[in-house]
C-alpha positions in Angstrom: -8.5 -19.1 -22.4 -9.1 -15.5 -24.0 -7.0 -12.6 -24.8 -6.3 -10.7 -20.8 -6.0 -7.0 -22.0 -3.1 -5.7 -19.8 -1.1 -2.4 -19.8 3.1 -2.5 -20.2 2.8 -1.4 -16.5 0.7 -3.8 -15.6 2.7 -6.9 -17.1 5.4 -5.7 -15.4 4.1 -5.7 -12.2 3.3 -9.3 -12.6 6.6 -10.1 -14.2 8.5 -8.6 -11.1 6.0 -10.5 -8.8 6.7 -13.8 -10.8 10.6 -13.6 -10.6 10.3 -12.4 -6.6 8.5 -15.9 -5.8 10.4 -17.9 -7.6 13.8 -16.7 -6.9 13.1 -15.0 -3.3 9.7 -16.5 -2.1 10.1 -20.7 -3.0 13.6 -21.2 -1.9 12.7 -19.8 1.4 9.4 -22.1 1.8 11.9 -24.8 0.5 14.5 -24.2 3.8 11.5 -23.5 6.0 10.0 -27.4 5.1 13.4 -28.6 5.2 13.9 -27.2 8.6 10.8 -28.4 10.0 11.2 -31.6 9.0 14.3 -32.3 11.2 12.0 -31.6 13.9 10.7 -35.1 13.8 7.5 -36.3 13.6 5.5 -34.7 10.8 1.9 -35.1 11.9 1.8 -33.0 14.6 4.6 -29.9 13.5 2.6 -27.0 12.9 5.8 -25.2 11.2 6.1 -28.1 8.6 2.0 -27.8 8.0 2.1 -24.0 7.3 5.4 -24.2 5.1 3.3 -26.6 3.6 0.5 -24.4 3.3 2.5 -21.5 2.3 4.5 -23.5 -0.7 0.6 -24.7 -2.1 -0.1 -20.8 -1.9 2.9 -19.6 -3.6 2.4 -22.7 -6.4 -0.5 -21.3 -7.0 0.1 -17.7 -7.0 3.0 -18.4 -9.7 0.7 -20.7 -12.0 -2.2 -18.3 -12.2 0.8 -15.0 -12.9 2.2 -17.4 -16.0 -1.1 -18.1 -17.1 -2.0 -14.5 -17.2 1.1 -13.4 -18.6 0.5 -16.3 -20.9 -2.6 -15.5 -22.5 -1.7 -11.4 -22.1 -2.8 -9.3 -25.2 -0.1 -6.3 -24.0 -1.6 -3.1 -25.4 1.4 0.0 -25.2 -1.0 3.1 -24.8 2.1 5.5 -25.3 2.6 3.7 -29.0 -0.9 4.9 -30.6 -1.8 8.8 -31.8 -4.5 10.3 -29.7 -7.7 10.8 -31.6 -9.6 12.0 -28.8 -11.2 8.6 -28.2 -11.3 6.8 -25.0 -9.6 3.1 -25.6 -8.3 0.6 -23.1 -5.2 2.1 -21.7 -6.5 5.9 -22.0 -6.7 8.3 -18.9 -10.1 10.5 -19.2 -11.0 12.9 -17.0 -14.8 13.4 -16.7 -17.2 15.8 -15.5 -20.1 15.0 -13.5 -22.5 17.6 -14.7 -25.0 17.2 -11.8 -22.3 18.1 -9.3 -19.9 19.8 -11.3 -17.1 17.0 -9.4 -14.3 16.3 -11.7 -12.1 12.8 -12.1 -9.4 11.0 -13.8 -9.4 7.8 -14.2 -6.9 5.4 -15.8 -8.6 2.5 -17.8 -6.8 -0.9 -16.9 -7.2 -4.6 -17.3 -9.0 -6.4 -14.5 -5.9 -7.5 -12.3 -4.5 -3.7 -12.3 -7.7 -1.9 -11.2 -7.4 -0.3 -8.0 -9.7 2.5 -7.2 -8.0 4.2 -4.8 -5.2 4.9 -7.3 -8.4 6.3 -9.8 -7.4 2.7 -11.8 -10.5 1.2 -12.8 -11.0 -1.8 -14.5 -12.2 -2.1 -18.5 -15.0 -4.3 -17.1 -15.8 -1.6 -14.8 -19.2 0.3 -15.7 -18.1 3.4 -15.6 -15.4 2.0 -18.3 -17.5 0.2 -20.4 -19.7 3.5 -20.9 -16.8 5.4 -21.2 -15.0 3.1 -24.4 -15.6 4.2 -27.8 -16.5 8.1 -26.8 -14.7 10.6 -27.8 -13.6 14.1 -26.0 -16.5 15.9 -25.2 -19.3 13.8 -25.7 -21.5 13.7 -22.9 -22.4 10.3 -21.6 -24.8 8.5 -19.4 -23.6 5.9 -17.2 -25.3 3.5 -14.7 -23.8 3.4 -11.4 -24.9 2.1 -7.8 -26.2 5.5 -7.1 -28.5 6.2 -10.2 -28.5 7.0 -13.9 -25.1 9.9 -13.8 -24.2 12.4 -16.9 -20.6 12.8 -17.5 -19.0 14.6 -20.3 -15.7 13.6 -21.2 -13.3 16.7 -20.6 -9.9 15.3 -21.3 -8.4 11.6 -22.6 -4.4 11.5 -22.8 -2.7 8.7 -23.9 0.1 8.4 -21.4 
């Protein structure tokens, strides 16, 4: 498996979700099968088939966080000198110069993007016409509603 990129942020997030279902989430699954199964017979117990259900969920869950975390390429924003140029990790703010409609965006790995928090992914079009400018420069980037001109107006390194 490749190199994830992944902000500090963003491996935390997963670390804290990896320690909450081992130490909170799979004990309780643990007691919730154990409890069912003094119930008696096993075929037809509804509570023992969705603790079951639930542990194969949280297996998983915890799996795919390690291999993540695993295979992580952590990249510390804060730790590199701003040279204007948009990178993984930046926040830019662009211009759209048709509507004059200003926006920041953070550029995060693909497991941290969340729009509605302006965090879009690296993959992201926007982000992939946006890596390698530099402050200033206008760009053109393909998006579901046409060919848009943005000029970059601002990229911190927070």
């Amino acid at each position: 498996m490749s190199q994830i990129p992944m902000t500090v942020q963003g491996a935390q997030r997963l670390r804290d979700e990896l320690h909450e279902l081992k130490s909170v989430k799979r004990p309780e699954i643990i007691q919730a099968i154990a409890d069912a199964r003094e119930h008696g017979d096993l075929k037809e117990n509804a509570e023992y088939h969705a603790a079951r259900e639930a542990q194969g969920f949280c297996e998983g869950r915890i799996q795919d966080i390690e291999g993540k975390l695993a295979n992580a390429q952590i990249i510390d924003i804060t730790k590199l000198s701003n040279t204007g140029r948009v990178i993984f990790g930046t926040t830019v703010t662009i211009l759209n110069l048709d509507s004059d409609e200003e926006v920041t965006y953070r550029i995060v790995g693909d497991d941290e993007a969340d729009i509605k928090n302006n965090l879009i992914s690296v993959n992201s079009p926007i982000a992939r016409g946006l890596i390698g400018k530099s402050l200033d420069d206008v760009v053109n980037i393909t998006t579901p509603n046409g060919v848009v001109e943005f000029e970059i107006t601002n990229v911190q390194y927070l």
